[in-house]
C-alpha distance (Angstrom), angle and dihedral (degrees) to the residues before:
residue distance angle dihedral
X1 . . .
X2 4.18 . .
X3 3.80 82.4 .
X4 3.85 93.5 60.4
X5 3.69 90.6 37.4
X6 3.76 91.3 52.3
X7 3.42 97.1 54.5
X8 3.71 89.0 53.1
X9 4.02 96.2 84.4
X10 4.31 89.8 45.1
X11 3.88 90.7 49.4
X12 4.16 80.0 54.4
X13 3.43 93.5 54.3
X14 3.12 91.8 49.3
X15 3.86 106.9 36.8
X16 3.99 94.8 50.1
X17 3.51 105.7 73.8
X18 3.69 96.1 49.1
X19 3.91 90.1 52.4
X20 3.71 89.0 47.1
X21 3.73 93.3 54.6
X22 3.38 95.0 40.4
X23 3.47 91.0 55.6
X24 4.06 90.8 48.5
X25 3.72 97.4 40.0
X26 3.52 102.8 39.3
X27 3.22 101.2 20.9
X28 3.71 104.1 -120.8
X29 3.87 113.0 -171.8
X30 3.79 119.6 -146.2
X31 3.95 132.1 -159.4
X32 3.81 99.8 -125.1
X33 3.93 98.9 166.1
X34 4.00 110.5 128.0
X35 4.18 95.1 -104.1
X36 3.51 85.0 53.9
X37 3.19 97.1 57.5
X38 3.88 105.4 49.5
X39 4.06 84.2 45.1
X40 3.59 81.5 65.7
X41 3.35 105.5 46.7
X42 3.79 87.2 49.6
X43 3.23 96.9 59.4
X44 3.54 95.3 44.7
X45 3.97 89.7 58.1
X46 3.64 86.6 44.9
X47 3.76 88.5 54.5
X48 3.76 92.4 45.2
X49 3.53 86.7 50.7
X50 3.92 94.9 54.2
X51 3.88 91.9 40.5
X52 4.04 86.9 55.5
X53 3.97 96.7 46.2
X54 4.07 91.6 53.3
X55 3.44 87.8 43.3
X56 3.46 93.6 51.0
X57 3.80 88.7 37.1
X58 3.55 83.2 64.5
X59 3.84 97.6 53.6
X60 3.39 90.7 54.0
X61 4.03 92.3 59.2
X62 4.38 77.9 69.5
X63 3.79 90.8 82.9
X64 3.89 86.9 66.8
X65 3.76 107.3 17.3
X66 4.06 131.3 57.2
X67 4.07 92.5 -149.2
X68 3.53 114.5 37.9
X69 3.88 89.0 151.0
X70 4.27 85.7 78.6
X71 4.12 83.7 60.8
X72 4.16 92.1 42.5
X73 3.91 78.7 49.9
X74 3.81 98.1 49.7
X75 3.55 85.0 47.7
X76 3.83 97.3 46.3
X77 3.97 88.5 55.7
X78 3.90 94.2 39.6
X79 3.65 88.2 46.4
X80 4.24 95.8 48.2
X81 4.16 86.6 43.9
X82 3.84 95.0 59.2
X83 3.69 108.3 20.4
X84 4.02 88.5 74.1
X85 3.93 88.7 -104.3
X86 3.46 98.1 126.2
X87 4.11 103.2 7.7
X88 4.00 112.6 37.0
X89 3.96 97.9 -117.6
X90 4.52 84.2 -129.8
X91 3.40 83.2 65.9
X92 3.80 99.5 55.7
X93 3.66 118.1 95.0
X94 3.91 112.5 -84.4
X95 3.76 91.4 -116.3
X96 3.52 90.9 61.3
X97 4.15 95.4 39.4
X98 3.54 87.9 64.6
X99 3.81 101.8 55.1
X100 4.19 94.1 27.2
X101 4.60 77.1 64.5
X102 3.67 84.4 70.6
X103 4.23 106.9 43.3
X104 3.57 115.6 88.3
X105 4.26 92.3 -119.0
X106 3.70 94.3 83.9
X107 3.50 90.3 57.0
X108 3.50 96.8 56.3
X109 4.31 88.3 62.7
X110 3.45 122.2 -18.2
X111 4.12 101.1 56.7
X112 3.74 94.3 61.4
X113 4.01 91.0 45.3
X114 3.79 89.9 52.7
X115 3.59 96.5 47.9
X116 4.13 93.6 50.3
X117 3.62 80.1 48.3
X118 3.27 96.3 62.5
X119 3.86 88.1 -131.1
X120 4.01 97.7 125.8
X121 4.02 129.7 62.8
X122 3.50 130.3 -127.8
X123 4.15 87.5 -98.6
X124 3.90 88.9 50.5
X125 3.62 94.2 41.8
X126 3.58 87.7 46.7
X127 4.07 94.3 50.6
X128 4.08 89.1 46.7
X129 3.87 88.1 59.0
X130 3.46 93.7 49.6
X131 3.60 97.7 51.7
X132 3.44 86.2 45.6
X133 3.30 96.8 60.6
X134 4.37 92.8 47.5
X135 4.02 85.4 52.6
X136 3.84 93.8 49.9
X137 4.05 87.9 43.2
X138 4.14 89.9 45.2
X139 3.61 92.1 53.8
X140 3.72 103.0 38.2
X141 4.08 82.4 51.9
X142 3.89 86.9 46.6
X143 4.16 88.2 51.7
X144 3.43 93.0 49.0
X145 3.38 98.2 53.7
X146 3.67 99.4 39.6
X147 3.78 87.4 45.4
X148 4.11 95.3 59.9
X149 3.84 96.4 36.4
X150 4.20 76.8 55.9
X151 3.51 95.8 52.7
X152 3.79 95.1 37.0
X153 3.78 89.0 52.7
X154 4.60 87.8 42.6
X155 3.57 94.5 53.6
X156 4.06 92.6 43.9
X157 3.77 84.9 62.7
X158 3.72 91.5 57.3
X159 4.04 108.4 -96.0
């Protein structure tokens, strides 16, 4: 968790001037007004929060695998692919806008863009929180589970 918080202030850094000349060259217009701005911020934590439980997801997978860094890779490309990373999710076919709405990726990058945006309405915003929510409640379930079946499985051996 410190590691993805840690990385928080670089990505910043990094992330800033692009927005800024975005907003100057292209003239990119963003929702500033106060409600906007904790929606944002909540759905960045929630996004946080679903980046953390895969990754820790993926940790887990250690008690029975040697190289769980191929499946934290596998997710990292997955993960850059659908989030809007690398392809703007608008630009996606609309056959595949309507189901990518529901996957956890889009959480993880492209939800709180669109909402500071001002791209999404109340109802969408809305929807986006509650799936939210079901991802972050799927994979803490997921964690758990993986997490005692680990341990169960560790102290069998003899630890």
């Amino acid at each position: 968790f410190t590691r993805v918080l840690a990385s928080k202030p670089i990505q910043t850094v990094l992330v800033l001037p692009p927005i800024v000349m975005a907003s100057i060259l292209l003239g990119a217009k963003y929702d500033l007004a106060p409600l906007n701005g904790v929606l944002v911020l909540l759905a960045l934590f929630g996004g946080l929060l679903i980046e953390f439980l895969v990754q820790t997801i993926i940790g887990t997978f250690a008690f029975w695998i040697t190289q769980a860094t191929a499946i934290a890779e596998l997710w990292f490309w997955i993960r850059s692919f659908l989030s809007g990373w690398i392809i703007p999710i608008a630009v996606f076919p609309i056959a595949l806008i309507g189901p990518l709405t529901y996957l956890p990726f889009r959480y993880v990058l492209s939800f709180p863009i669109e909402i500071i945006l001002g791209r999404l309405s109340i109802d969408q915003i809305a929807l986006g929180f509650g799936v939210l929510a079901i991802w972050i409640g799927v994979f803490w379930w997921a964690f758990t589970l993986l997490w005692r079946r680990g341990l169960r499985l560790y102290g069998a051996v003899g630890a």
